[in-house]
DRENZADO-334076 format. One record per residue (C-alpha): residue number from 1; chain; x, y, z; residue in three letters. Coordinates in steps of 0.25 Angstrom, whole numbers, plus 5000, padded with zeros to 4 digits. Layout:
// DRENZADO-334076
+-----+--------+------+------+------+---------+
| num | cadena |    x |    y |    z | residuo |
+-----+--------+------+------+------+---------+
| NUM |      A |    X |    Y |    Z |     Ala |
...
+-----+--------+------+------+------+---------+
END
This chain:
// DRENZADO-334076
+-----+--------+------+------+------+---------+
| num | cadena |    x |    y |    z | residuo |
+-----+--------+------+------+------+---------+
|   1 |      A | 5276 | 4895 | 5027 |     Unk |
|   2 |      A | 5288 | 4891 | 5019 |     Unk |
|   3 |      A | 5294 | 4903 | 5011 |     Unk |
|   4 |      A | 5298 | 4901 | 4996 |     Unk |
|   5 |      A | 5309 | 4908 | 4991 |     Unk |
|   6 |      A | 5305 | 4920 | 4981 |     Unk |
|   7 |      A | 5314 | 4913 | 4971 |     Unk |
|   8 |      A | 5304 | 4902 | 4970 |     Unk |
|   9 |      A | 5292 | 4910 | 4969 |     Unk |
|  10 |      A | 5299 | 4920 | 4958 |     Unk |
|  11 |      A | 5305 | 4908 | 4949 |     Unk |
|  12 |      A | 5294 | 4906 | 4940 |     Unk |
|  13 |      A | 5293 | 4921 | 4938 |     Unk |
|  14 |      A | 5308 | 4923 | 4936 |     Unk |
|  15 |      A | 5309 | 4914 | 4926 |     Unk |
|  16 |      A | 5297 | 4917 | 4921 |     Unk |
|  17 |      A | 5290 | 4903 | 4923 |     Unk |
|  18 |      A | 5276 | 4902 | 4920 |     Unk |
|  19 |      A | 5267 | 4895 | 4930 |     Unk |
|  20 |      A | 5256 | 4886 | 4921 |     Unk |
|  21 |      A | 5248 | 4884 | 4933 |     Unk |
|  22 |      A | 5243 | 4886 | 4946 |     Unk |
|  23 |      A | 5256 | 4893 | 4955 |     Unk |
|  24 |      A | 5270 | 4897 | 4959 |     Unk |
|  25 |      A | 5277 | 4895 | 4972 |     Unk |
|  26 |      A | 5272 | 4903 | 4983 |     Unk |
|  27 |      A | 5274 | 4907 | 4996 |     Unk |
|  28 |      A | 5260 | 4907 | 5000 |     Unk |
|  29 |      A | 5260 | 4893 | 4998 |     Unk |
|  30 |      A | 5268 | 4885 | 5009 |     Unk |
|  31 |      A | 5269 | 4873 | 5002 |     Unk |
|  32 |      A | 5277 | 4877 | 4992 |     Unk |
|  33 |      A | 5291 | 4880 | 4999 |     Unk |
|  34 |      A | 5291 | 4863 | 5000 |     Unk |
|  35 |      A | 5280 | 4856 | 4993 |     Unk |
|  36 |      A | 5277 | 4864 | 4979 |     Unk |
|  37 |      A | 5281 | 4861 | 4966 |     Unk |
|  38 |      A | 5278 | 4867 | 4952 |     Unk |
|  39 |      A | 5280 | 4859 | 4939 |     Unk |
|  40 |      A | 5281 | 4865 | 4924 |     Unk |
|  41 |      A | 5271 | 4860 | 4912 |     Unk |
|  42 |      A | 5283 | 4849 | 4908 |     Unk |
|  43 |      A | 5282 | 4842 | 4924 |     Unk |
|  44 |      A | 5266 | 4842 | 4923 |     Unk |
|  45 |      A | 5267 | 4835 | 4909 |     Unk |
|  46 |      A | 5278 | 4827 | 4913 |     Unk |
|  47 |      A | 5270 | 4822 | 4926 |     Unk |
|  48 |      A | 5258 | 4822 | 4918 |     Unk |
|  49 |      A | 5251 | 4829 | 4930 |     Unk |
|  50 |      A | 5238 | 4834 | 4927 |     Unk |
|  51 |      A | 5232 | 4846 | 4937 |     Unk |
|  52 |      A | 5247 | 4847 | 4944 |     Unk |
|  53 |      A | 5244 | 4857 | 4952 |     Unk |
|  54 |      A | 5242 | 4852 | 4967 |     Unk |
|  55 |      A | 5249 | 4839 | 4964 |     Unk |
|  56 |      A | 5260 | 4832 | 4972 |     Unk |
|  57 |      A | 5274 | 4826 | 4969 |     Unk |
|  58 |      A | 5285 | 4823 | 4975 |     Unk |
|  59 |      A | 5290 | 4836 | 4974 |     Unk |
|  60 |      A | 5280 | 4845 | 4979 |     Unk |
|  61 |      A | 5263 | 4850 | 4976 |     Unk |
|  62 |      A | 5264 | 4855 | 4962 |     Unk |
|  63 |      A | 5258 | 4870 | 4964 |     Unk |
|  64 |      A | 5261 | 4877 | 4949 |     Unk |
|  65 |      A | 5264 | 4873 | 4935 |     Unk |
|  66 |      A | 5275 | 4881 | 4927 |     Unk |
|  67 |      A | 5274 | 4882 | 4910 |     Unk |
|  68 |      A | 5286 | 4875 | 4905 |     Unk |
|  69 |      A | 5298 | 4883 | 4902 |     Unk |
|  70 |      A | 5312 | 4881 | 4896 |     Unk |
|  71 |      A | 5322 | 4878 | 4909 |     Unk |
|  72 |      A | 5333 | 4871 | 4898 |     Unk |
|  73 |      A | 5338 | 4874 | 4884 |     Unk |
|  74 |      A | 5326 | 4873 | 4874 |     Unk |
|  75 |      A | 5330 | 4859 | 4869 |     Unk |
|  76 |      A | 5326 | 4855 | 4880 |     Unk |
|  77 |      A | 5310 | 4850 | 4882 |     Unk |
|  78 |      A | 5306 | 4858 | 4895 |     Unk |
|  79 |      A | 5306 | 4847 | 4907 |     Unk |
|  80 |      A | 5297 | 4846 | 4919 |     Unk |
|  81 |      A | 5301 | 4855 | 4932 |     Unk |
|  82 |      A | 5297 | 4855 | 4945 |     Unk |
|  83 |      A | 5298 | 4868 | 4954 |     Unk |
|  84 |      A | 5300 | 4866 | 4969 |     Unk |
|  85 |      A | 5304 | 4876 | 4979 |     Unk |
|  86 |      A | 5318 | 4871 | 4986 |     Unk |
|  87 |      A | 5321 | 4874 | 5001 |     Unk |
|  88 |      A | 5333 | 4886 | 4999 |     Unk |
|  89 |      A | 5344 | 4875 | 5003 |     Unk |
|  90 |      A | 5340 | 4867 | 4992 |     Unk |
|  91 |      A | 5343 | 4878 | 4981 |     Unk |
|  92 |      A | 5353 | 4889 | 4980 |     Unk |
|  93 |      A | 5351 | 4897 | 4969 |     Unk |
|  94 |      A | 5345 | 4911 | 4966 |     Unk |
|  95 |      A | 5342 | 4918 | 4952 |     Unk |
|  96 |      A | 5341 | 4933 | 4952 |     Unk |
|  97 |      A | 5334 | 4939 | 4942 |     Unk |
|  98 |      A | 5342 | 4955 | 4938 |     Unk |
|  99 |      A | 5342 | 4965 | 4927 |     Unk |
| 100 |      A | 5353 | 4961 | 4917 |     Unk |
| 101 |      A | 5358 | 4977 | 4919 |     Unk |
| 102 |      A | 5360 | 4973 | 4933 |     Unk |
| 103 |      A | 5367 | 4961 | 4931 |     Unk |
| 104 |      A | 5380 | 4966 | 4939 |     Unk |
| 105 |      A | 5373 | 4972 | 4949 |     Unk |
| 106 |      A | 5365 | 4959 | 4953 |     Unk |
| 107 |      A | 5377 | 4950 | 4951 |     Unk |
| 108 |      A | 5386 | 4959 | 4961 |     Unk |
| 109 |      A | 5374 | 4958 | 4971 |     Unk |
| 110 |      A | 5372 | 4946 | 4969 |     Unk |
| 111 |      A | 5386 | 4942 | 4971 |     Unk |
| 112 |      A | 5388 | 4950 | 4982 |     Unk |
| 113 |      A | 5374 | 4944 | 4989 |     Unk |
| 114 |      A | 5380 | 4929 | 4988 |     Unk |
| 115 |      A | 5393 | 4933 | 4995 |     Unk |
| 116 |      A | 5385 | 4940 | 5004 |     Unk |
| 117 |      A | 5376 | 4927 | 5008 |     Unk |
| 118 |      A | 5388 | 4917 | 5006 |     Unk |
| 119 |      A | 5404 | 4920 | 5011 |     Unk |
| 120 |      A | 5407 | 4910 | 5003 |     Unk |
| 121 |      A | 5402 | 4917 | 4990 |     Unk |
| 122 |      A | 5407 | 4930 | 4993 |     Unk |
| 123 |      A | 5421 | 4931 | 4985 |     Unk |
| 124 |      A | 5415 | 4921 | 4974 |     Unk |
| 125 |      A | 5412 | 4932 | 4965 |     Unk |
| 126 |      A | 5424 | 4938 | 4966 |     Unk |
| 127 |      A | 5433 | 4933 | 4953 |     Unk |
| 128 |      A | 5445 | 4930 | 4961 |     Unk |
| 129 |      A | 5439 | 4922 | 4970 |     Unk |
| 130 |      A | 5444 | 4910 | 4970 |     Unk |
| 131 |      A | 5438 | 4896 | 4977 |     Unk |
| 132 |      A | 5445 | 4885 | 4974 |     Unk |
| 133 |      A | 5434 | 4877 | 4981 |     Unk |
| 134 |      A | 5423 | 4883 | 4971 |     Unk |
| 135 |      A | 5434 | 4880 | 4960 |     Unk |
| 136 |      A | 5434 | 4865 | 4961 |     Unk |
| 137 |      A | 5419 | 4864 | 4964 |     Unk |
| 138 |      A | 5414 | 4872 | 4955 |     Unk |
| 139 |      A | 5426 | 4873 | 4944 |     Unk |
| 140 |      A | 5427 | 4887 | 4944 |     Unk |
| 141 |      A | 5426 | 4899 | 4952 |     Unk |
| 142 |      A | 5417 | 4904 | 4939 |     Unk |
| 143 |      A | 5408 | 4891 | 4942 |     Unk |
| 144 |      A | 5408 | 4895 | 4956 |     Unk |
| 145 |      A | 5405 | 4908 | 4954 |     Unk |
| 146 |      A | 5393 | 4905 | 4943 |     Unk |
| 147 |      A | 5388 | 4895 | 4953 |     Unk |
| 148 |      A | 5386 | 4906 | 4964 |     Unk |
| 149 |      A | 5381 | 4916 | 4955 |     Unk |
| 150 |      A | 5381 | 4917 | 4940 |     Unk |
| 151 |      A | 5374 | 4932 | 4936 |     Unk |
| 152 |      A | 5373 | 4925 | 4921 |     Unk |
| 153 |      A | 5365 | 4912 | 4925 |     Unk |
| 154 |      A | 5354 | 4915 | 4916 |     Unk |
| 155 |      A | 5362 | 4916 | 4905 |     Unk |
| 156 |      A | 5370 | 4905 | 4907 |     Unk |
| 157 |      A | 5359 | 4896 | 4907 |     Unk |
| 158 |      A | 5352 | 4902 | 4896 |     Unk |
| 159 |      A | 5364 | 4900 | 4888 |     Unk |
| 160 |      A | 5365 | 4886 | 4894 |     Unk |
| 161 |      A | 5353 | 4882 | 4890 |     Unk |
| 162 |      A | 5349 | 4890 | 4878 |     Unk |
| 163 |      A | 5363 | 4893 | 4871 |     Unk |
| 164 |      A | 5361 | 4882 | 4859 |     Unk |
| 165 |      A | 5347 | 4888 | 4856 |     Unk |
| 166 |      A | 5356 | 4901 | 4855 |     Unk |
| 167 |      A | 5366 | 4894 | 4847 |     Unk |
| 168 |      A | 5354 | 4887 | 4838 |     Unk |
| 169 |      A | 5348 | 4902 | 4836 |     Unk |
| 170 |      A | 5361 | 4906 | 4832 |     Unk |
| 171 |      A | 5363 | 4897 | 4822 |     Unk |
| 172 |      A | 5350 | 4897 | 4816 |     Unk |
| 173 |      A | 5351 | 4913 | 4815 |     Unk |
| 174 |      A | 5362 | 4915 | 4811 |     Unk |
+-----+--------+------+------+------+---------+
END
């Protein structure tokens, strides 16, 4: 049986996606791991399929149907998405979920828990570590740094995508 990593099975409940219909991502499915897909409401009308659910593409047997949901700043119409699982060599990131009164706490484990897994990435943290490698790939040891681990990445891309909305609300309250 291929095993599915608990990040795939959780997505949907960590950003609090909605299945529409039929199911998730699961172990007890073997399939899954390689040949399951799951399309939101936009996808299904963009493919005008009708019954989806067991269906084949090129990417994998549709198994679940998620309700739209705003990935993009609100002036943007919601586009079609297509979930697959990826092997582990083929994604490299991680989203941990902690009390915002821990936040120090979970960045020092964190932190120390990457320079644990990678010697590379052991001093990076440090403020005066400097790489000049990182430097002229990156442009900044900030860069770097925020690339590797960035405690504040859910408020960056809220800002990112929704800060002319706060600006509009501003402007029309104020």
């Amino acid at each position: 049986m291929s095993k599915l990593p608990l990040g795939v099975i959780k997505l949907f409940d960590f950003y609090e996606i909605k299945i529409k219909e039929d199911r998730n991502f699961s172990e007890i499915y073997a399939t899954d791991a390689k040949e399951a897909v799951i399309l939101n409401e936009t996808a299904v009308k963009v493919l005008e399929l009708e019954n989806p659910i067991g269906k084949k593409t090129n990417l994998g047997t549709i198994i679940g149907i998620v309700k739209d949901f705003n990935f993009e700043t609100l002036q943007n119409s919601i586009r079609p998405i297509i979930f697959k699982v990826y092997k582990e060599e083929e994604g490299n990131s991680i989203i941990i979920s902690y009390d915002s009164n821990k936040k120090d706490k979970a960045t020092l484990i964190v932190k120390t828990l990457l320079g644990n897994q990678n010697e590379g990435l052991a001093n990076i943290f440090d403020p005066t570590y400097s790489d000049l490698e990182m430097i002229n790939f990156m442009g900044s040891m900030e860069n770097a740094r925020k690339r590797y681990f960035d405690p504040d990445y859910l408020e960056t891309v809220k800002d990112t995508f929704y800060g002319k909305e706060k600006t509009f609300q501003k402007t029309i309250f104020y």
